[in-house]
ROKEBA-254841 format. One record per residue (C-alpha): residue in one letter; residue number from 1; x, y, z. Coordinates in nm, 2 decimals, padded with zeros to 4 digits. Example, Ala and Ser with C-alpha at 12.3 -4.5 7.8 and 13.67 -1.06 7.14 Angstrom:
// residues 2
A; 1; 01.23; -00.45; 00.78
S; 2; 01.37; -00.11; 00.71
END
This chain:
// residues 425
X; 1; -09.28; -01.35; 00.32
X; 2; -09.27; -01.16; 00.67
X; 3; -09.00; -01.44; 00.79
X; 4; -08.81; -01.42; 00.40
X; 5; -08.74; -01.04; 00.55
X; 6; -08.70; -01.07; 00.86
X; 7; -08.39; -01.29; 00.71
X; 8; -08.26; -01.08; 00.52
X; 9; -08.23; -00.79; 00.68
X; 10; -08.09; -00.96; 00.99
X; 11; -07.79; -01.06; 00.77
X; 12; -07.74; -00.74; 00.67
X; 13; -07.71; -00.57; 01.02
X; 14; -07.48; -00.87; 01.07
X; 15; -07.23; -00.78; 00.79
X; 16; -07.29; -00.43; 00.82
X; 17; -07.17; -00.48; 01.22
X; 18; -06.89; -00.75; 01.22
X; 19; -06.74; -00.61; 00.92
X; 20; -06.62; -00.24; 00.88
X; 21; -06.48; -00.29; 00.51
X; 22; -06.41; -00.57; 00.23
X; 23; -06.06; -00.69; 00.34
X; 24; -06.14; -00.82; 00.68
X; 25; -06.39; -01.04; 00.53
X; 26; -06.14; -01.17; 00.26
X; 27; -05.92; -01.49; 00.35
X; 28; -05.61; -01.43; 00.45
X; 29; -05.35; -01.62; 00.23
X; 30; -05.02; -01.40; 00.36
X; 31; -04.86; -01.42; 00.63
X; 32; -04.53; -01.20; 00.69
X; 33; -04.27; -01.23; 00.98
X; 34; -04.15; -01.06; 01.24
X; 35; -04.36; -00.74; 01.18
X; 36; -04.09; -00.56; 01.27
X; 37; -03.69; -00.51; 01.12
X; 38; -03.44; -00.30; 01.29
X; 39; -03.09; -00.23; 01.18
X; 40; -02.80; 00.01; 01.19
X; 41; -02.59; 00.07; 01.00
X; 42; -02.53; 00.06; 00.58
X; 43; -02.48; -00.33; 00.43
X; 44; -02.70; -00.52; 00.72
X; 45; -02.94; -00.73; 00.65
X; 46; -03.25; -00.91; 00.74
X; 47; -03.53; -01.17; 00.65
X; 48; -03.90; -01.16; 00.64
X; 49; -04.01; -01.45; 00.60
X; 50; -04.31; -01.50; 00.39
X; 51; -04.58; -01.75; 00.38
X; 52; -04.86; -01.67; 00.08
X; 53; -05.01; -01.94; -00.17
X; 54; -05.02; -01.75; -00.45
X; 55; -04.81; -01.51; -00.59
X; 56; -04.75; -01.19; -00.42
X; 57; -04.52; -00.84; -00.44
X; 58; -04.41; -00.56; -00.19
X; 59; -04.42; -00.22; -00.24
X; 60; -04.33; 00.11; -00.02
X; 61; -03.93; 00.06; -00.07
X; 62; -03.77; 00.41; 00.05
X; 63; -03.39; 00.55; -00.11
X; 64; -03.20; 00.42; 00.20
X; 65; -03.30; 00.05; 00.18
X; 66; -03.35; -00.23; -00.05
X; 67; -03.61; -00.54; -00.03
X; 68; -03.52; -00.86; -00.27
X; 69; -03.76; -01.09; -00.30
X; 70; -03.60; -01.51; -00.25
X; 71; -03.81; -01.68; -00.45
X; 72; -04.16; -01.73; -00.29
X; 73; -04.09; -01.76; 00.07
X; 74; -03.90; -01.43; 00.16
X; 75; -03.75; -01.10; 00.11
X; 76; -03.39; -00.96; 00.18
X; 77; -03.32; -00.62; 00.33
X; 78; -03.02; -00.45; 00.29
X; 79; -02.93; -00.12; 00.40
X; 80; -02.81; 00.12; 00.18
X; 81; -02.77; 00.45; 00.39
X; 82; -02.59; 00.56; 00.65
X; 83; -02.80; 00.73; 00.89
X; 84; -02.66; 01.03; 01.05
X; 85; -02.96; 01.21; 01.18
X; 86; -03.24; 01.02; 01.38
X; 87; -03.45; 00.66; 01.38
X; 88; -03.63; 00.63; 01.10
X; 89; -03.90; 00.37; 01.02
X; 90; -04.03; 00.27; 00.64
X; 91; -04.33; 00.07; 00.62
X; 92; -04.41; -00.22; 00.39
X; 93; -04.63; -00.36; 00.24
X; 94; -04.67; -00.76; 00.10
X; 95; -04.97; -00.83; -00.12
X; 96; -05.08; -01.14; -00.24
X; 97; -05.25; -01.18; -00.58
X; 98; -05.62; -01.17; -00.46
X; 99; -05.56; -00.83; -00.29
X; 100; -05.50; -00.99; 00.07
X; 101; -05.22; -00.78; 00.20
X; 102; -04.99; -00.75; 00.52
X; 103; -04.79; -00.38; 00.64
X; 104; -04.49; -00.47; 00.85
X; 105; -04.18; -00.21; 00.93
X; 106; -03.83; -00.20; 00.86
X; 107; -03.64; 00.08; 01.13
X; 108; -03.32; 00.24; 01.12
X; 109; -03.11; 00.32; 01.42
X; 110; -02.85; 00.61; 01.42
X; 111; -02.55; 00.43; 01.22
X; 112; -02.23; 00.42; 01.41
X; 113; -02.01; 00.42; 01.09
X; 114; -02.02; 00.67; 00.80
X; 115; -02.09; 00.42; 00.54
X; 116; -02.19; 00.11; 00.39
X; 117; -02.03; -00.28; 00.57
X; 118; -02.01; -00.52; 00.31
X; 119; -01.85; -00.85; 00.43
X; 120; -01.80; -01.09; 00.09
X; 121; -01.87; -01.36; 00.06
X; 122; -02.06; -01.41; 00.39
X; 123; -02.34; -01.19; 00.35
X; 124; -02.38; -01.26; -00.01
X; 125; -02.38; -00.99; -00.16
X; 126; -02.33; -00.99; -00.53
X; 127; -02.08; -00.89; -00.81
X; 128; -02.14; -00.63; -01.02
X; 129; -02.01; -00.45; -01.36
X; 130; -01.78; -00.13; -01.17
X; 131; -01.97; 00.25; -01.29
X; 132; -01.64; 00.36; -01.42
X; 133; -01.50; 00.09; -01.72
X; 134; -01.85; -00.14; -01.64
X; 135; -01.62; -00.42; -01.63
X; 136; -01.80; -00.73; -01.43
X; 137; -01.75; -00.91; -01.13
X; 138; -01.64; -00.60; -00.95
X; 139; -01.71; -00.56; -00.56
X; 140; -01.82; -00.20; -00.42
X; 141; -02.04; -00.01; -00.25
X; 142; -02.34; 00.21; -00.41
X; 143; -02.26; 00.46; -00.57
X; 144; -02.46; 00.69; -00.32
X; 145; -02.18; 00.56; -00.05
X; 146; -01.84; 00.74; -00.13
X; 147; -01.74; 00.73; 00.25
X; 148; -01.68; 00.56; 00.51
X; 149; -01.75; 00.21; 00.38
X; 150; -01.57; -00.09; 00.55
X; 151; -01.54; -00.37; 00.25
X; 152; -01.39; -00.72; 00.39
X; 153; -01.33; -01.03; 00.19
X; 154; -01.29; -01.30; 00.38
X; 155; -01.21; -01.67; 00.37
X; 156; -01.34; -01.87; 00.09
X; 157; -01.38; -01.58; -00.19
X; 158; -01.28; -01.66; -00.52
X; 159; -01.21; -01.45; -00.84
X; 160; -01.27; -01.04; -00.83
X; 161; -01.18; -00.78; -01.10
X; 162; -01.20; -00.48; -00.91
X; 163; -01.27; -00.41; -00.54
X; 164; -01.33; -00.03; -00.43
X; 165; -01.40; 00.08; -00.10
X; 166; -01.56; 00.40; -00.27
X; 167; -01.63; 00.47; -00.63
X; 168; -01.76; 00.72; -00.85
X; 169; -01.78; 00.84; -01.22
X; 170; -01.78; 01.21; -01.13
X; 171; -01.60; 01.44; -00.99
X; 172; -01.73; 01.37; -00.62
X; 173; -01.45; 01.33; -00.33
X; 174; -01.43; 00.97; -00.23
X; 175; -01.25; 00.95; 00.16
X; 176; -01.19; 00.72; 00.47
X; 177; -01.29; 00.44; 00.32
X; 178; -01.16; 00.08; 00.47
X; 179; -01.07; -00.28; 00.26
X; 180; -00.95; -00.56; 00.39
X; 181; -00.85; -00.85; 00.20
X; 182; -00.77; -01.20; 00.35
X; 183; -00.83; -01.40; 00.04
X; 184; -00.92; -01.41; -00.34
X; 185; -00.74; -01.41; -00.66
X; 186; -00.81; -01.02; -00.75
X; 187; -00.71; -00.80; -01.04
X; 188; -00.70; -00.45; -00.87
X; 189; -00.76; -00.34; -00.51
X; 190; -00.85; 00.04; -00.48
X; 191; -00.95; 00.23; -00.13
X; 192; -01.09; 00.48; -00.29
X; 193; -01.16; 00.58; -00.65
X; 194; -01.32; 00.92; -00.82
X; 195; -01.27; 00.98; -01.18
X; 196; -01.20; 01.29; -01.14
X; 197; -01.19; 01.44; -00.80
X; 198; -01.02; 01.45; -00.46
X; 199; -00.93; 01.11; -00.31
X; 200; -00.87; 01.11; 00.08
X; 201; -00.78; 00.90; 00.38
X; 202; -00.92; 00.57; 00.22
X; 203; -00.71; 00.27; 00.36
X; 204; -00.62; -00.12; 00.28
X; 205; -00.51; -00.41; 00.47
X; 206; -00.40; -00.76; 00.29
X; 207; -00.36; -01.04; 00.51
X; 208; -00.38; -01.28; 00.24
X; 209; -00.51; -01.39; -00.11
X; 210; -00.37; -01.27; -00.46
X; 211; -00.38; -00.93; -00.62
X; 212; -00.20; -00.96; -00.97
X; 213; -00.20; -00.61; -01.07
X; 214; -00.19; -00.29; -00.88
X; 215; -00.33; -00.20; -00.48
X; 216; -00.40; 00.14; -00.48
X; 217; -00.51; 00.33; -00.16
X; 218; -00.65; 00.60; -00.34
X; 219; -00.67; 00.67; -00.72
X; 220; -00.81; 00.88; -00.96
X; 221; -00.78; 00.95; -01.34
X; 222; -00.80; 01.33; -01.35
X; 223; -00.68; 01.58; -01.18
X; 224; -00.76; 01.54; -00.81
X; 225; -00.58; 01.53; -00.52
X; 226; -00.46; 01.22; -00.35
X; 227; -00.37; 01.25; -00.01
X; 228; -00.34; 01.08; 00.30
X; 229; -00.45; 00.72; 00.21
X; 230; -00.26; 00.41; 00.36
X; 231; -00.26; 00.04; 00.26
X; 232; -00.01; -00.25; 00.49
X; 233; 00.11; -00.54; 00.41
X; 234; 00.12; -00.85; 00.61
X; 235; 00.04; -01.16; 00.34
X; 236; -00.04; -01.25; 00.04
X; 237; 00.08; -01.25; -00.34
X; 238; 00.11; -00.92; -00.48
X; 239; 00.22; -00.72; -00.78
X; 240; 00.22; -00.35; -00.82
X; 241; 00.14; -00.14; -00.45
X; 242; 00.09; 00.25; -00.48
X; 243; 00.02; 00.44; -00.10
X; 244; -00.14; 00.76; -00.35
X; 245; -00.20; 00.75; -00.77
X; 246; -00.35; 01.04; -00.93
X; 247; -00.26; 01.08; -01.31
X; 248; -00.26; 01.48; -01.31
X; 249; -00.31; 01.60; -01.00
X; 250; -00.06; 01.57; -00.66
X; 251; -00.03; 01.29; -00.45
X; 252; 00.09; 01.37; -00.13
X; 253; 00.11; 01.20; 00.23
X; 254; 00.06; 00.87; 00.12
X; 255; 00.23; 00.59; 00.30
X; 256; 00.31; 00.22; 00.28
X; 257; 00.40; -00.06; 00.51
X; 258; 00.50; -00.36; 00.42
X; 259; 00.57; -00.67; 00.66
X; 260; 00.49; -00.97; 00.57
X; 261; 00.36; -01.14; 00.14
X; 262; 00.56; -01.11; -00.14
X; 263; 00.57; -00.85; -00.33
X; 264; 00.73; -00.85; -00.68
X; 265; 00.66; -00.47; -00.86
X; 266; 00.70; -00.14; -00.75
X; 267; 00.61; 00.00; -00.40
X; 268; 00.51; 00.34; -00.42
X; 269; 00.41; 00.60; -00.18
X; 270; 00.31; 00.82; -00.38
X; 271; 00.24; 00.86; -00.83
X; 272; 00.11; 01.09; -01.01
X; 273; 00.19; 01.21; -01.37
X; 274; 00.21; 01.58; -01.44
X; 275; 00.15; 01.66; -01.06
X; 276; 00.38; 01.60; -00.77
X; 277; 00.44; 01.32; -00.53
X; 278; 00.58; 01.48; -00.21
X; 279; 00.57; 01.38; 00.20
X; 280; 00.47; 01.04; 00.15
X; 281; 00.61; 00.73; 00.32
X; 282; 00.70; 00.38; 00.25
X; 283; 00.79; 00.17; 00.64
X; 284; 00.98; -00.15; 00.57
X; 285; 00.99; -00.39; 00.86
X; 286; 01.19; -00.67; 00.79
X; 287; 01.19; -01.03; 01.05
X; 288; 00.93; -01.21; 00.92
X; 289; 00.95; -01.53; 00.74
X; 290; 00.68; -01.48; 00.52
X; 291; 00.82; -01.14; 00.39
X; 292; 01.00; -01.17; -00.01
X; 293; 01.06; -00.82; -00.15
X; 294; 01.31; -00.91; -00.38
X; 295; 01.19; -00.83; -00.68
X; 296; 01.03; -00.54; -00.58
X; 297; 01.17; -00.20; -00.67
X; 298; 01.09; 00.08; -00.36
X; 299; 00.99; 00.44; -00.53
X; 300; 00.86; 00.65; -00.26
X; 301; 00.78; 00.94; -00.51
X; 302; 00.70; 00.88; -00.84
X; 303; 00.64; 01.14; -01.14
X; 304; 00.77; 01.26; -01.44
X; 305; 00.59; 01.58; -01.42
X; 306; 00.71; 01.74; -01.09
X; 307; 00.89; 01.76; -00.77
X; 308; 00.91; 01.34; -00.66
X; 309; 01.14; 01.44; -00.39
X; 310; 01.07; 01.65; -00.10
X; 311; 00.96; 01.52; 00.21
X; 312; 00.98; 01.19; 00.12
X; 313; 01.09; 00.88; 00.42
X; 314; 01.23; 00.58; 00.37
X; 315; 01.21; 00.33; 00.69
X; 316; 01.38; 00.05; 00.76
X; 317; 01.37; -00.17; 01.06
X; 318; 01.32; -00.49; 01.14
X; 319; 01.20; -00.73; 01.41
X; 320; 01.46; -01.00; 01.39
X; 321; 01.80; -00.92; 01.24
X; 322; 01.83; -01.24; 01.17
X; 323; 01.61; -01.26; 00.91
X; 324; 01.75; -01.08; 00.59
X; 325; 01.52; -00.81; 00.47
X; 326; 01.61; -00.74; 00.05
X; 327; 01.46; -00.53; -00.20
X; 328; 01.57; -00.52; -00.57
X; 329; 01.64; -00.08; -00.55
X; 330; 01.57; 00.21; -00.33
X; 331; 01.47; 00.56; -00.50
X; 332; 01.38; 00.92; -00.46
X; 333; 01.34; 00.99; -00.08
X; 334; 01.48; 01.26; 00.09
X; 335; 01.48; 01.13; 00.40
X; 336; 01.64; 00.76; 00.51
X; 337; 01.60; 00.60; 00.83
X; 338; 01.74; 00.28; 00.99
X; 339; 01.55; 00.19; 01.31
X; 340; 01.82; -00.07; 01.45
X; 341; 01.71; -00.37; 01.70
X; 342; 01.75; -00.40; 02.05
X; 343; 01.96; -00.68; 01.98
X; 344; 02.20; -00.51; 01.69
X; 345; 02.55; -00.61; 01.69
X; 346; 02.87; -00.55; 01.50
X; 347; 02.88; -00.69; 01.14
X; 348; 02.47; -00.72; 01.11
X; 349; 02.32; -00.60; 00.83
X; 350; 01.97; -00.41; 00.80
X; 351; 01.87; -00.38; 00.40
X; 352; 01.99; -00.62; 00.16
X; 353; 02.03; -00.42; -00.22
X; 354; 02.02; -00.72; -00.48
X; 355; 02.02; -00.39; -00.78
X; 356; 02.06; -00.05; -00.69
X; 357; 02.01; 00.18; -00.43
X; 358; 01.97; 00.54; -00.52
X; 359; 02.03; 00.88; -00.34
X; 360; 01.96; 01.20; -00.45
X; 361; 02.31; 01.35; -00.30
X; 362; 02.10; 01.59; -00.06
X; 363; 01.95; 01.25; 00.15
X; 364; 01.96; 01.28; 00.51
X; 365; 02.02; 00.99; 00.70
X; 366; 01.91; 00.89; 01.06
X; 367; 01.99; 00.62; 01.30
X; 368; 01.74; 00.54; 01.58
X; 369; 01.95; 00.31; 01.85
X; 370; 01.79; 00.16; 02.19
X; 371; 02.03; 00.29; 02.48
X; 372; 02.07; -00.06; 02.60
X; 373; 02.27; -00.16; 02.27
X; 374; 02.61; -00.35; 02.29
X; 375; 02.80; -00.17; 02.05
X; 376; 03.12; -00.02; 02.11
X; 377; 03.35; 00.26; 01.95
X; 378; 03.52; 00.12; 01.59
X; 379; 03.20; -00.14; 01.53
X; 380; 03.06; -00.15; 01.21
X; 381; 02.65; -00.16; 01.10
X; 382; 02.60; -00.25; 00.73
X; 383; 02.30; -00.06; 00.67
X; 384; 02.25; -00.13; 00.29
X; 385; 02.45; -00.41; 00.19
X; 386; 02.47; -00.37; -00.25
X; 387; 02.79; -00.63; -00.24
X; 388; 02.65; -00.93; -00.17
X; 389; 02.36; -00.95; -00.44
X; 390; 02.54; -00.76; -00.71
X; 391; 02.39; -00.40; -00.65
X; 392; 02.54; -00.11; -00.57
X; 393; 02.50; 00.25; -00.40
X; 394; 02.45; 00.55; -00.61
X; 395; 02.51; 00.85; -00.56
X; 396; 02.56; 00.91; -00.20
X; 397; 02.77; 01.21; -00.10
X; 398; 03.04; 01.18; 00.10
X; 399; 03.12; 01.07; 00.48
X; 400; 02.86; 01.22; 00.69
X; 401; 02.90; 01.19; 01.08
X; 402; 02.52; 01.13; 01.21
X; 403; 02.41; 01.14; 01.58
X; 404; 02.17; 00.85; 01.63
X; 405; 01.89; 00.91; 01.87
X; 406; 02.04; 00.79; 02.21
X; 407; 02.31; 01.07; 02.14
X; 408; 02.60; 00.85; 01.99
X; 409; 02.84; 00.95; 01.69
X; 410; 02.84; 00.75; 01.35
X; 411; 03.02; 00.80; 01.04
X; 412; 02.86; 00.67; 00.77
X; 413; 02.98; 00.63; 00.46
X; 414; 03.04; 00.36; 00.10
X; 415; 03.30; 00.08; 00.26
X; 416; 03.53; -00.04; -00.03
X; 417; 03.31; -00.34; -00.12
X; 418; 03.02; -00.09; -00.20
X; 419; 02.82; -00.11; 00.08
X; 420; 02.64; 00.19; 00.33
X; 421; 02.79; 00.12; 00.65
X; 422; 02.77; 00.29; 01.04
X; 423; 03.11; 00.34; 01.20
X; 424; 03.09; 00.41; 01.57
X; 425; 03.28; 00.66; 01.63
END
């Protein structure tokens, strides 16, 4: 009986010494690695990998990051906040089923862009129904991001509805935003969209793919301002391209370049409805092979509402004169200007007009000329050429003598086949 005791109460100092509480003396059945995440900025992601025999879940999530489980054997995180202040650090925690459980850390460095990098369809990240119309297979960021978001979709994506660098149902400003698109059969490309607030400085490249509807640097369905938001054009298949739309309020400062793709709709620096579309800028660069603007009619301010005029530029130039640049029409822009090659010479022509090309009658005109040029008093520039296509110029004024930028005289005026020509004088 004395021994029986003496037994016991030895394995009770024993558990009572080597074991401070119930978990340690559990069996450990999860195992999570590394212990330790860190990223930067909003859209990376990471892996822990997990290895548990039962089932298990993770708790401790905080609002600027997301953990996914992948099936059994690990969890995604993903960034969702920009973080403008200091490191911060979230801890998590994996349980298994039988209460055996494992904290590990996810940390946040000082983000080095505003918003949110979402590269598609690389980092897979997933399609979703858009907050605005909920229509699926849309690409954007959260709505929590509404700036500074870089969106890229890359080589090898397939069909999109919608892609937004920004987007919100309210009446939040959505600005300096960045998409890229290099591929994809798309719908609608926006930089930026609010319902019904300011949209500002959002931007778009296309390299490549399809959009068959509209590009849109900024947009917004109420009565916000659009301002200052840029998409270019270098490939692709596209319809419909708009530098600014808002449908009641003003969109202003937009611009457009366009140097490469096909584009068969309008190109528009700025729309708007009821508001006005003033100072925004559509560049056309003509010399590349891949360029067809034929079918595509050039509005630089578009409205029915207000002034679509003022401050509105119109470039053309080109980087081999060889290489015809043609657009179906030209419209409301106050301001023309023909930046002529190095390599210009008499007889070549800078704008083919296969419909019509418009002028309000109080259009001023401008000739940039290199100083090394080989022209000659009595030589003759074509710089919109409406004859050979079947358009014609409308409305333009009467002779006007213009001083091009290296000092020399031109007259320019309608030749008798119809066409805007530069006489040097």
């Amino acid at each position: 009986m004395i021994k029986k005791t003496l037994l016991l109460t030895t394995l009770a100092g024993l558990m009572l010494t080597g074991c401070k509480n119930f978990d340690c003396c559990m069996p450990t059945v999860i195992k999570v690695t590394p212990s330790e995440i860190t990223l930067t900025n909003a859209g990376e992601t990471d892996v822990f990998t997990v290895d548990c025999s039962m089932a298990w879940t993770v708790t401790g999530m905080e609002s600027w990051l997301d953990v996914v489980p992948v099936g059994t054997t690990s969890a995604t995180v993903t960034i969702l906040q920009a973080n403008t202040g200091t490191a911060r650090t979230c801890t998590l925690t994996f349980m298994a089923a039988n209460g055996d459980r494992v904290k590990v850390t996810v940390k946040q460095n000082v983000s080095t862009i505003a918003g949110m990098v979402i590269n598609y369809p690389s980092d897979g990240t997933l399609l979703n129904n858009d907050p605005v119309w909920s229509s699926p297979d849309c690409l954007f960021p959260p709505v929590t991001s509404l700036t500074g978001n870089q969106v890229t979709v890359e080589t090898g994506a397939g069909t999109i509805s919608f892609i937004f660098g920004g987007i919100t149902a309210g009446n939040e400003t959505v600005s300096d935003n960045t998409v890229t698109i290099d591929d994809g059969n798309i719908q609608q490309v926006m930089g930026g969209y609010s319902e019904d607030g300011d949209v500002i400085g959002n931007s778009i490249a296309v390299t490549g793919g399809t959009v068959t509807e509209s590009v849109l640097g900024g947009s917004t369905n109420g009565s916000g301002t659009v301002s200052n938001n840029t998409v270019t054009i270098t490939g692709g298949n596209l319809a419909d391209i708009a530098g600014g739309n808002s449908y009641y309020g003003d969109a202003t400062g937009n611009e457009v370049t366009i140097n490469g793709g096909t584009v068969t709709g309008n190109i528009t620096g700025g729309n708007s409805i009821t508001g006005v579309a003033t100072g925004n800028t559509v560049n056309l660069i003509g010399g590349s092979p891949t360029l067809d603007l034929t079918g595509a009619y050039i509005v630089v301010g578009l409205t029915s509402g207000g002034d679509r005029i003022t401050g509105n530029v119109l470039n053309v130039s080109t980087t081999d004169i060889t290489v015809p640049l043609e657009v179906a029409g030209i419209t409301n822009f106050v301001n023309i200007n023909f930046i002529l090659p190095d390599d210009i010479a008499v007889g070549d022509t800078m704008l083919y007009v296969n419909d019509q090309a418009y002028f309000e009658g109080i259009t001023y005109i401008s000739i940039e000329l290199n100083p090394a040029h080989t022209l000659t008093g009595g030589d003759i520039v074509i710089l919109i050429d409406a004859d050979t296509h079947g358009g014609t110029v409308v409305n333009w004024p009467v002779a006007k003598t213009i001083t091009a930028s290296d000092g020399t005289d031109f007259s320019v005026y309608v030749d008798i086949n119809g066409n805007l020509v530069a006489e040097m004088l």
